[in-house]
C-alpha positions in Angstrom: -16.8 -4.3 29.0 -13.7 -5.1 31.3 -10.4 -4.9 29.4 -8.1 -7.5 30.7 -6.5 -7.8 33.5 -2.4 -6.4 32.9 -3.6 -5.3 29.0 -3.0 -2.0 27.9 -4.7 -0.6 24.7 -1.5 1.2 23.7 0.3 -1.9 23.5 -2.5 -4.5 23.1 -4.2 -2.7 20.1 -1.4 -2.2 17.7 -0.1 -5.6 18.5 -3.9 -6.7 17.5 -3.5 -4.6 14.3 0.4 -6.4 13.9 -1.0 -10.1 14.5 -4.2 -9.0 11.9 -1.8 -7.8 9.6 0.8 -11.0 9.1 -2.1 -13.5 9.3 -4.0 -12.1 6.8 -1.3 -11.6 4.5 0.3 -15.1 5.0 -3.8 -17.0 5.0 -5.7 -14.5 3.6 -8.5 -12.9 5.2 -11.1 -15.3 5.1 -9.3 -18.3 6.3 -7.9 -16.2 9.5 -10.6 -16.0 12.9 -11.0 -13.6 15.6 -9.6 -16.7 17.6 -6.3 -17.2 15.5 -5.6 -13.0 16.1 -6.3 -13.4 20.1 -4.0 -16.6 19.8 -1.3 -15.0 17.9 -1.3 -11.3 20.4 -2.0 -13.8 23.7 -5.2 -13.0 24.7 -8.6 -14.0 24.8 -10.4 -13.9 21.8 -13.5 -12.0 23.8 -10.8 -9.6 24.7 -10.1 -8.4 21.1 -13.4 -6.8 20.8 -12.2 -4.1 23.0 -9.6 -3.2 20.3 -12.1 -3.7 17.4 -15.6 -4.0 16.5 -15.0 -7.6 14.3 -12.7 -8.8 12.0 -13.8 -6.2 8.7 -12.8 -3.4 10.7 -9.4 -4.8 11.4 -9.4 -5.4 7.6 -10.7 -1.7 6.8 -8.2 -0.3 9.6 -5.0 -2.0 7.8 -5.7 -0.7 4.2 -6.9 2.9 5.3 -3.8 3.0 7.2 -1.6 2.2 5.0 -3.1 4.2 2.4 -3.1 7.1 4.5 0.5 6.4 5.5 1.4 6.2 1.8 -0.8 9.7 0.7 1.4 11.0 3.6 4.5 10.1 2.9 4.0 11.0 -0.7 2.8 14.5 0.1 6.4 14.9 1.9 7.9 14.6 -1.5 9.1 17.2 -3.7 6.5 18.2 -6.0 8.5 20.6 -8.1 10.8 20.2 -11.5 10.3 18.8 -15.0 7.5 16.3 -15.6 10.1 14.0 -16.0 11.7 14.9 -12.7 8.7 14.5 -11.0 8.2 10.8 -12.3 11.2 9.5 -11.7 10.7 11.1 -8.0 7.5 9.2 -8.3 8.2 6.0 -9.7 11.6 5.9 -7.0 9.2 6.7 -4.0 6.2 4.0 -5.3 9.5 1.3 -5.0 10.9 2.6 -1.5 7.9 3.1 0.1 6.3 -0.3 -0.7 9.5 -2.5 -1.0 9.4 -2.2 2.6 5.9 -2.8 3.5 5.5 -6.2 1.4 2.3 -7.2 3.7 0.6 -3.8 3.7 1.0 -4.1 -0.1 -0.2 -7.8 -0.4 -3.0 -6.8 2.0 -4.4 -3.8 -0.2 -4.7 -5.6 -3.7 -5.4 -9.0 -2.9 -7.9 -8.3 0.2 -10.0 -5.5 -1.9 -12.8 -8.0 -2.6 -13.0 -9.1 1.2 -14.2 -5.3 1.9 -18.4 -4.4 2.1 -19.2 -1.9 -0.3 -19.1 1.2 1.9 -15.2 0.1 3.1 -14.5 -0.4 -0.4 -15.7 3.0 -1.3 -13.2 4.5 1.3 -10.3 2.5 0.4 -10.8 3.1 -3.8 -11.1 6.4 -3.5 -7.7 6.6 -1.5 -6.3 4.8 -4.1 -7.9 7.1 -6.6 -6.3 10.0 -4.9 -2.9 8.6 -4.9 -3.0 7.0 -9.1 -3.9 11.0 -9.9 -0.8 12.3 -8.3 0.7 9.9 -10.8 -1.9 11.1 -13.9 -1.4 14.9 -12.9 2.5 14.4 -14.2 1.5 12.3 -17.0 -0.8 15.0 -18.0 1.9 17.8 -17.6 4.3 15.8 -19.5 2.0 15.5 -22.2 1.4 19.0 -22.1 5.6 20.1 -21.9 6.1 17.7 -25.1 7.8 15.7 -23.1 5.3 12.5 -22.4 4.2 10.4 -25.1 1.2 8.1 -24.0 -2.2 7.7 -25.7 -4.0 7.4 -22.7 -3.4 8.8 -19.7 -5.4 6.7 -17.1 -4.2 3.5 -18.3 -0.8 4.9 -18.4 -0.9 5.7 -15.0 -2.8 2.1 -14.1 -0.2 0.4 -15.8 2.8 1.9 -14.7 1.4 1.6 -10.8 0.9 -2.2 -11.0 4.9 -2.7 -12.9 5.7 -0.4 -10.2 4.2 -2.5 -7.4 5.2 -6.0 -8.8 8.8 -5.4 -7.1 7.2 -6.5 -3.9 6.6 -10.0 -5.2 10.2 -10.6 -6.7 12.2 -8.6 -4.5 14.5 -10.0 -1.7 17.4 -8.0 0.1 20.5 -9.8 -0.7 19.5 -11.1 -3.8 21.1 -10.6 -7.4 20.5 -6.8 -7.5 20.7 -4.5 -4.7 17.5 -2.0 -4.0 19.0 0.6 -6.0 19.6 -1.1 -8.6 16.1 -2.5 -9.2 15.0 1.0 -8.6 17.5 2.8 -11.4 16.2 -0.2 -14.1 12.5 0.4 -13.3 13.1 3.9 -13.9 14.8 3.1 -17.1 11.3 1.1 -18.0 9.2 3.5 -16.9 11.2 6.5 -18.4 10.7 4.5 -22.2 7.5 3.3 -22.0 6.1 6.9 -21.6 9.0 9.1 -23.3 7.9 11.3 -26.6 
């Protein structure tokens, strides 16, 4: 198939992947067509299927990325100290990292049902990956004495979803700065699991 006429796929394809993105985060995934994405990037909606097989795999692409992205970036982090060191690196990255990806974040929680099994597969054991970096320091905090939490896995569940539910209060320039929403949520998270 011809790709259009003055289209490049370095430019054309991530913008496909950007239009993708903010629709289905601000209609959801169902409600958005091929149509509205060639609309929203300019071109013909024929033309997108040079960037991407149909609409799942633009779908698939957006949460593998950005879980990838976010297993990357967290593998960047010091993974050394105290167990309580380590979490409060943890819970300070989980806030950073997704406080400035509110899309990406919206995308990969609410949009999990719109995936066929074998995408969903992919995409939860990602997310598996990441919630055991989280268990591993609950589990050494146990161990040192210093942790506190009956179980472990729900621990972790529950501290990744108060973690995560910045992105739907959060505004810059609101009552608290960033920082300051960080330092209470580590305050939170710091009690609910402390021996």
């Amino acid at each position: 198939m011809a790709r259009t006429t003055g289209s490049h796929s370095d430019i054309t394809g991530p913008r496909v992947r950007s239009a993708a993105l903010t629709l289905f985060a601000r209609h959801g995934f169902a409600a958005v067509s091929m149509r509205q994405i060639a609309k929203e990037v300019g071109v013909q909606a024929g033309a997108l299927y040079n960037y991407t097989p149909d609409k799942q795999s633009l779908l698939f692409d957006l949460m593998q990325t950005h879980m990838r992205d976010l297993m990357e970036a967290r593998a960047d982090q010091p993974a050394s100290g105290s167990a309580m060191e380590r979490l409060e690196a943890f819970t300070r990255f989980h806030i950073r990292f997704h406080s400035a990806r509110p899309d990406e974040v919206f995308i990969a929680y609410m949009e999990l049902r719109n995936l066929t099994p074998g995408n969903f597969a992919v995409i939860e054991g990602l997310r598996r990956q990441y919630e055991d970096t989280l268990e591993g320091i609950l589990q050494d905090g146990q161990a040192e004495g210093s942790f506190a939490v009956p179980d472990t896995k729900i621990a972790t569940l529950a501290v990744i979803a108060m973690l995560t539910g910045v992105n739907t209060w959060f505004r810059e320039g609101g009552r608290l700065s960033l920082d300051q929403v960080e330092q209470v949520y580590w305050d939170m998270v710091r009690k609910t699991v402390a021996a």
